[in-house]
matplotlib code that plots the C-alpha trace (Angstrom):
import matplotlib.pyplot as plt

x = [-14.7, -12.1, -12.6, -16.1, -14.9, -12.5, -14.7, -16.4, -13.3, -12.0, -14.7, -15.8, -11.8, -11.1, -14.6, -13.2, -9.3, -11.1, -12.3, -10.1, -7.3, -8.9, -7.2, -4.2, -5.3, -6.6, -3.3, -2.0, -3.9, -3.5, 0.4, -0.3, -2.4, 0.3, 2.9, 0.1, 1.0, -2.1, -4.7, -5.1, -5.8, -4.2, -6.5, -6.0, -7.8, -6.7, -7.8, -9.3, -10.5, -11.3, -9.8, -12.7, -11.4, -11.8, -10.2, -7.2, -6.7, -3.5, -2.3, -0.9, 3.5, 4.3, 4.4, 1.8, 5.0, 6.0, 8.0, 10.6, 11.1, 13.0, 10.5, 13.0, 10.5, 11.3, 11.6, 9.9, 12.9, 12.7, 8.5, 8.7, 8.3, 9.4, 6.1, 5.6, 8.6, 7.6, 4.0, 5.2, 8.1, 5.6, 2.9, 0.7, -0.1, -1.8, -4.5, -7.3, -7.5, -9.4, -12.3, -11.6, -11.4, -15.5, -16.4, -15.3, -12.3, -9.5, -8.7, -5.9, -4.5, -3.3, -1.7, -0.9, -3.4, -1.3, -1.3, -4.0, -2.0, 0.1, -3.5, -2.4, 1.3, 0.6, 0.8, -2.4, -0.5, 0.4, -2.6, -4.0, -3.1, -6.6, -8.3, -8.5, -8.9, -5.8, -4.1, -2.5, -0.1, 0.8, 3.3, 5.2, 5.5, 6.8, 9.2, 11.1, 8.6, 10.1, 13.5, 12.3, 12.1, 8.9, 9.2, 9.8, 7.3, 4.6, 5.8, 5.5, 1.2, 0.6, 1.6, -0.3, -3.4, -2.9, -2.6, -4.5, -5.7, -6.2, -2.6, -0.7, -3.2, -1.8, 2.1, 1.7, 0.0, 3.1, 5.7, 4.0, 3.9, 7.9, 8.7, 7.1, 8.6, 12.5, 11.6, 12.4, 11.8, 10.7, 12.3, 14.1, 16.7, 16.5, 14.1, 11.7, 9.7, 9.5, 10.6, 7.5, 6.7, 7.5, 6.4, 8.0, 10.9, 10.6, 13.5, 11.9, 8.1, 9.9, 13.2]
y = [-12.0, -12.4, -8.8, -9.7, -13.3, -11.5, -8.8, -11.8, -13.8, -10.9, -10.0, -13.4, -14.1, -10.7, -11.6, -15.0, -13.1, -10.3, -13.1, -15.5, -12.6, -10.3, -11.8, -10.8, -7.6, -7.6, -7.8, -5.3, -2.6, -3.2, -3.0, 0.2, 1.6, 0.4, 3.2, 5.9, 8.0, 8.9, 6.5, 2.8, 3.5, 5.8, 7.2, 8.9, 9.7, 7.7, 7.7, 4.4, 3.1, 6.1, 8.1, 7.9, 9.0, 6.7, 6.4, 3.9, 2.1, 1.2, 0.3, 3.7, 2.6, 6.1, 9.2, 11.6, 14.0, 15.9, 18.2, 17.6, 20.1, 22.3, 22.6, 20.4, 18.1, 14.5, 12.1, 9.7, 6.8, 9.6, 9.0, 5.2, 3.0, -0.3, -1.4, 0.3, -1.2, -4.6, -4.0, -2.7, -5.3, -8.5, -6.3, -6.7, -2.6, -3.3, -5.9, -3.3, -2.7, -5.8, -3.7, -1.3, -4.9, -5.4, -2.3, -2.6, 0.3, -2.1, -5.3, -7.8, -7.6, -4.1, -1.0, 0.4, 3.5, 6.6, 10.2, 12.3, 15.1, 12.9, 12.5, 15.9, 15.1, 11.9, 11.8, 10.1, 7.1, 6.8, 7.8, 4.5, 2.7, 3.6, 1.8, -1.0, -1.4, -0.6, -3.7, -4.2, -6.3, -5.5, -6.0, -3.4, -4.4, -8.0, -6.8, -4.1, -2.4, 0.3, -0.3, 0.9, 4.0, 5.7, 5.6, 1.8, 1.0, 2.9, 0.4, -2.8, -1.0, -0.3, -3.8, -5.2, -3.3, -5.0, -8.3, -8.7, -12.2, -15.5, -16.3, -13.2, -12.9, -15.8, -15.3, -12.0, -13.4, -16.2, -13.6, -11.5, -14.2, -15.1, -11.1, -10.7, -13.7, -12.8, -8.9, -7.7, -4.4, -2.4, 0.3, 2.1, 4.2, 4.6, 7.0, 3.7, 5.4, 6.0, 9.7, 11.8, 11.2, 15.4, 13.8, 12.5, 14.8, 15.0, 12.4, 9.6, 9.6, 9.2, 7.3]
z = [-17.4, -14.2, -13.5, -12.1, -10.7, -8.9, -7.1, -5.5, -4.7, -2.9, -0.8, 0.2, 1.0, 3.0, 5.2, 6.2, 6.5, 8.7, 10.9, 11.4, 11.9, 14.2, 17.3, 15.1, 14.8, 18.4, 19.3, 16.9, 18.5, 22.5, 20.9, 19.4, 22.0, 24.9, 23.1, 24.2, 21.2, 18.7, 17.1, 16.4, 12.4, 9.7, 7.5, 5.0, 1.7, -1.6, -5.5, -6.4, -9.8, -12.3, -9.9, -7.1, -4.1, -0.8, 3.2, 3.0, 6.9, 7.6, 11.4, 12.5, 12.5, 13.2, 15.6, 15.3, 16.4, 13.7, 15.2, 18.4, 21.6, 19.4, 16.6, 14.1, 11.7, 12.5, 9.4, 9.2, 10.4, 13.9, 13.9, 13.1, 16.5, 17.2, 17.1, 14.0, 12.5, 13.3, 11.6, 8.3, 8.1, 8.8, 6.4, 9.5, 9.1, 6.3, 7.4, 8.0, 4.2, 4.4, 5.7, 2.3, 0.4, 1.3, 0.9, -2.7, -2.6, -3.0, -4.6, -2.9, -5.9, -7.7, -7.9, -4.5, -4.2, -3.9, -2.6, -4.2, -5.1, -7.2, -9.2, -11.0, -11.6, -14.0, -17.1, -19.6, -19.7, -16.1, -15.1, -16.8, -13.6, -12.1, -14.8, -12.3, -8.4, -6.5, -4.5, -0.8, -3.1, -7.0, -9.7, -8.3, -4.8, -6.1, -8.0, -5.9, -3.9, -2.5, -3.8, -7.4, -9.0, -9.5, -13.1, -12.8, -10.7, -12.8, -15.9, -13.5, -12.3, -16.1, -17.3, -14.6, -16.0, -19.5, -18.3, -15.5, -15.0, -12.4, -12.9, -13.2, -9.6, -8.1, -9.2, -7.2, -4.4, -3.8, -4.9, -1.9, 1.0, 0.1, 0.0, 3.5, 4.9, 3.7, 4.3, 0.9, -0.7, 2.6, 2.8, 0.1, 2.5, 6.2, 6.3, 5.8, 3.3, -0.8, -1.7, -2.8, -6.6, -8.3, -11.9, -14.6, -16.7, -20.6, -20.6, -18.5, -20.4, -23.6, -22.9]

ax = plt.figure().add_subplot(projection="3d")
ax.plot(x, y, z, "-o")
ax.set_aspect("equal")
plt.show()
């Protein structure tokens, strides 16, 4: 019964959010649009629930340089901008998901929607974490973000799955504002980014 409740919570909460934070946002983009290098938004395509694929938006925090004056790739700690870095460490890169939160692609609450070529490197268990809308915040994110390993993290998404409810809802959401507030979790090196999932070995599905 929650599943549906929280459908309308969310999209009745992210409208009022989406107003009463778009001088927020406002600001957000004359900040990004000052540094003169590539778009306000990141967009990218993301699988949702049962897979269904949908455009993420994100505040762009990074170069759209790839490459410097010698042709050398930049990571992405070389790409990431002061402004950037503020955004993703005060979560405010992720406010325009609110837009994705209305349309019905995300929930507030959920497992982060991932890269799509990761959709073939799951395994049927794993892949069970797109039995429900993914989340700007989830179990995972609580609980180490990007400090955990991907085999960790996918435990933390699939026992949000089995126990999804109001409560479990509202722990995340409180766990969220204190992570954002004392910065934990962020970044899991300096590179400010979570390495690239390759799948799970024989020894980490069945340990």
């Amino acid at each position: 019964m929650y599943k549906y409740i929280k459908r309308f919570m969310d999209f009745f909460i992210a409208l009022l959010l989406l107003i009463v934070l778009s001088p927020l946002m406002l600001l957000a983009c004359i900040l990004i649009l000052s540094q003169r290098d590539g778009p306000i938004l990141f967009k990218q395509k993301r699988p949702g629930k049962n897979g269904r694929l949908f455009t993420v938006y994100k505040f762009r925090t990074m170069s759209v340089r790839t490459v410097d004056e010698n042709g050398r790739e930049l990571s992405d700690f070389e790409r990431m901008s002061k402004v950037g870095n503020f955004l993703r460490k005060t979560s405010i890169d992720e406010l325009p998901q609110l837009i994705n939160i209305i349309r019905g692609d995300m929930s507030f609450i959920g497992p982060r929607p991932l890269l799509t070529e990761y959709l073939e490197l799951y395994t049927p268990e794993q892949m069970r974490r797109h039995e429900v809308s993914p989340g700007i915040s989830g179990w995972a994110q609580v609980n180490g973000r990007n400090t955990l390993t991907w085999e960790e993290k996918f435990e933390y998404d699939l026992y949000y799955v089995d126990h999804i409810s109001f409560g479990l809802d509202m722990k995340i959401f409180i766990m969220t504002v204190l992570n954002v507030l004392k910065q934990d979790g962020i970044n899991s090196t300096e590179s400010n980014t979570m390495e690239k999932f390759h799948g799970s070995s024989h020894e980490e599905v069945y340990k």
